[in-house]
C-alpha positions as CSV (number, residue, x, y, z in Angstrom):
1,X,129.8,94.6,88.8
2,X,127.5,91.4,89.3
3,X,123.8,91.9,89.3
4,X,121.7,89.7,90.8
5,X,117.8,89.6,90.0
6,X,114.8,88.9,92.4
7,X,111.9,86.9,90.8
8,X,109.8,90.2,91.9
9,X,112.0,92.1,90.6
10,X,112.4,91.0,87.2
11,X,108.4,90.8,86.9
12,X,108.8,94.0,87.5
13,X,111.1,95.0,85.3
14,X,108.8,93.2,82.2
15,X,106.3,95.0,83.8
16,X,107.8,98.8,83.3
17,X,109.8,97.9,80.1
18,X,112.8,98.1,82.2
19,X,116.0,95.7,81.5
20,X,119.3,95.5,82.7
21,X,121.3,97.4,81.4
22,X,119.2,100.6,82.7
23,X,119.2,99.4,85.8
24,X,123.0,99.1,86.3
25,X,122.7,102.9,84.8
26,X,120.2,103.7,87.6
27,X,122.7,101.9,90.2
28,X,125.6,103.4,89.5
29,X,124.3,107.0,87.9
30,X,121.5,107.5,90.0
31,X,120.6,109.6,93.7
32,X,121.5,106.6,96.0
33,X,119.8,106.8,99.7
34,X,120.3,104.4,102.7
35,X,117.0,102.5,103.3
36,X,116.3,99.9,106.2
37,X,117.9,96.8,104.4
38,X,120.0,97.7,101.7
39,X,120.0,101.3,99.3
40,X,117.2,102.9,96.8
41,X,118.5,104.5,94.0
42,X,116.4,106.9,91.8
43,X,117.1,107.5,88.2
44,X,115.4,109.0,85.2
45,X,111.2,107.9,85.9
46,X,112.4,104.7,88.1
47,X,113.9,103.6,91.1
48,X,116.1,100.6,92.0
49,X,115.6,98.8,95.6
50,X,118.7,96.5,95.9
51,X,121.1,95.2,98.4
52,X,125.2,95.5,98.4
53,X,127.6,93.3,99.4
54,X,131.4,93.4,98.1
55,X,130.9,93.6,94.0
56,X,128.1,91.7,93.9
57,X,124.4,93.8,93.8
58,X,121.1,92.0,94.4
59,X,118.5,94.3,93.3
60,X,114.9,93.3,95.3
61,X,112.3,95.5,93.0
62,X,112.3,98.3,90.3
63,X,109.3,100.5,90.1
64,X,108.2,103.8,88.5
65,X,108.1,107.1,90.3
66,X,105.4,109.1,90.6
């Protein structure tokens, strides 16, 4: 699995106290749902916005859920 990080995202991620390895968790653990360009998946207190394509992930924002 290669994980490719937005500038937004990973301000994000420093923001929430969030790194890496929990997001791959959240990605691959999580409730998954089909959004407009790409897949949202929620796990835990935050979701993953990212993008698929083959083996490689490219993950757009992280944020807490509410």
């Amino acid at each position: 699995m290669v994980v490719q990080f937005t500038l937004h995202a990973k301000e994000r991620m420093d923001e929430h106290g969030i790194d890496e390895e929990q997001v791959k968790v959240a990605i691959l653990r999580g409730s998954v749902s089909r959004q407009t360009e790409g897949y949202l998946a929620s796990y835990t207190y935050f979701s993953v916005a990212f993008q698929r394509r083959g083996d490689v992930y490219r993950v757009k924002t992280v944020f807490l859920n509410r």
